[in-house]
Structures are given as structure tokens and as C-alpha cells.
Kinemage of the C-alpha trace (Angstrom):
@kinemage 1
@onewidth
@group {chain A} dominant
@subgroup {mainchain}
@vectorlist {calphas} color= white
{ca unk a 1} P 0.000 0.000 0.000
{ca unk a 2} L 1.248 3.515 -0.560
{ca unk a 3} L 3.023 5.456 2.005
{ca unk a 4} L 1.559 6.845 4.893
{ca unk a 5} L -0.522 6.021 7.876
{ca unk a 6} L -1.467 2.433 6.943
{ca unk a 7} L -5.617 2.288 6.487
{ca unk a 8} L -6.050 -1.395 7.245
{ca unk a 9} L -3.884 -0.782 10.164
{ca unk a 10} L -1.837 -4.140 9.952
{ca unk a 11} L 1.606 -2.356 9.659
{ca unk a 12} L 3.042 -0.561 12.804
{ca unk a 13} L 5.009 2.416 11.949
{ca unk a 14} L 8.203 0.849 13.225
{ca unk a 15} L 7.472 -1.620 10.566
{ca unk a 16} L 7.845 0.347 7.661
{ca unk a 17} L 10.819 1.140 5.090
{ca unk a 18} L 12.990 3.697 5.610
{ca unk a 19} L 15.993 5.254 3.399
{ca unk a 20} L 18.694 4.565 6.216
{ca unk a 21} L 18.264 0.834 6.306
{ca unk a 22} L 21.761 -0.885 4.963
{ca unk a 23} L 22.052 -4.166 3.668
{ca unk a 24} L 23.144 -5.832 7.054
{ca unk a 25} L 19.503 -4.154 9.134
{ca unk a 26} L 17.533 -5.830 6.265
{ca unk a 27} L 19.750 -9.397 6.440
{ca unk a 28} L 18.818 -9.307 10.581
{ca unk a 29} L 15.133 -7.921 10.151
{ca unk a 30} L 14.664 -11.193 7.180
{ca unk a 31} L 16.297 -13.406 9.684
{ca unk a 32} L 14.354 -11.882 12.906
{ca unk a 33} L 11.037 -12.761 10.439
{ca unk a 34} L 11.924 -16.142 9.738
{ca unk a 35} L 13.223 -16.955 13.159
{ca unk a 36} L 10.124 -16.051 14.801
{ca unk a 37} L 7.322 -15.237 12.484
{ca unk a 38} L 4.496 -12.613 13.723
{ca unk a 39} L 1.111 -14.075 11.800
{ca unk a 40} L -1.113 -10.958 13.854
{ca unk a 41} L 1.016 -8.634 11.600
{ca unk a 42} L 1.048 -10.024 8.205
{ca unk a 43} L 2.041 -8.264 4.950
{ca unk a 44} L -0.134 -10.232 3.071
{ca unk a 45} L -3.649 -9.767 4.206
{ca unk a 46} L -5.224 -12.430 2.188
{ca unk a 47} L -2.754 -14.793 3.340
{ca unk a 48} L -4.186 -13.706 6.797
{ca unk a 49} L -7.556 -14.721 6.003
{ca unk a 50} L -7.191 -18.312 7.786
{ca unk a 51} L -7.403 -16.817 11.290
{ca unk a 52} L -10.964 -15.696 10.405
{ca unk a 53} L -12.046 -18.517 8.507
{ca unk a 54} L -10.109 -21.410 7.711
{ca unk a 55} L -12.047 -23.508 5.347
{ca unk a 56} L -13.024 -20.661 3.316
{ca unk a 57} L -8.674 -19.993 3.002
{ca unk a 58} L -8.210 -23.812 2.509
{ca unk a 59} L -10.450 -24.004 -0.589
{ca unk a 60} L -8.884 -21.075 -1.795
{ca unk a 61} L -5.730 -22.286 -1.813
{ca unk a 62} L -6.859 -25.375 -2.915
{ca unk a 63} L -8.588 -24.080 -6.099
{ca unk a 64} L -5.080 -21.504 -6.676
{ca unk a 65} L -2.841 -24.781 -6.336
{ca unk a 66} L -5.034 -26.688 -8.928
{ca unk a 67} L -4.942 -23.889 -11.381
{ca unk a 68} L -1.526 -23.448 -11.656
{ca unk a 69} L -0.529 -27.247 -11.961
């Protein structure tokens, strides 16, 4: 989503990009994500959808998986 205050209020402002970040604070902030994973602040709401309704998400994915295969 664009820049800004963040209207589906998922993304904390300490979340968000910023122009000083060097290689190395990306490296540790990709390994702090995959080390410990925070699924009540995802980036990709849809992907989020399972929380709410789980069989609705697994048919989805279901039916994505098919049509790609």
C-alpha cells in the first residue's frame, strides 16, 4: 500500500521502510522474520484470512494450487 498512515492498520510504523536501512539491518530484520514469524502482523492480508475462517482460506488455496498445476 502507498506510504503513509497504513488504512487497514496491519503495519506498525516501526514496521515500515525507511531510506537509512543498509544491507546488514535488512539481512537481521529477514532473519528476525523467519526466526520467529508474527502471523497478527502479516504483509499479506489475504494470506491472513485463515485466522478468520479457515475452510473458506483452505479451498482457496486449494482451487489456486489446482490452477496453476
Amino acid at each position: 500500500h502507498p506510504p503513509g498512515e497504513d488504512k487497514y492498520g496491519y503495519e506498525d510504523a516501526g514496521e515500515r521502510w525507511r531510506p537509512v536501512h543498509t544491507v546488514e539491518t535488512i539481512l537481521l530484520s529477514v532473519i528476525s522474520m523467519l526466526s520467529s514469524p508474527n502471523d497478527e502482523s502479516p504483509a499479506n492480508i489475504e494470506a491472513a484470512e485463515w485466522r478468520e475462517n479457515y475452510p473458506a482460506f483452505k479451498k482457496r488455496v486449494q482451487r489456486i494450487v489446482r490452477d496453476a498445476i
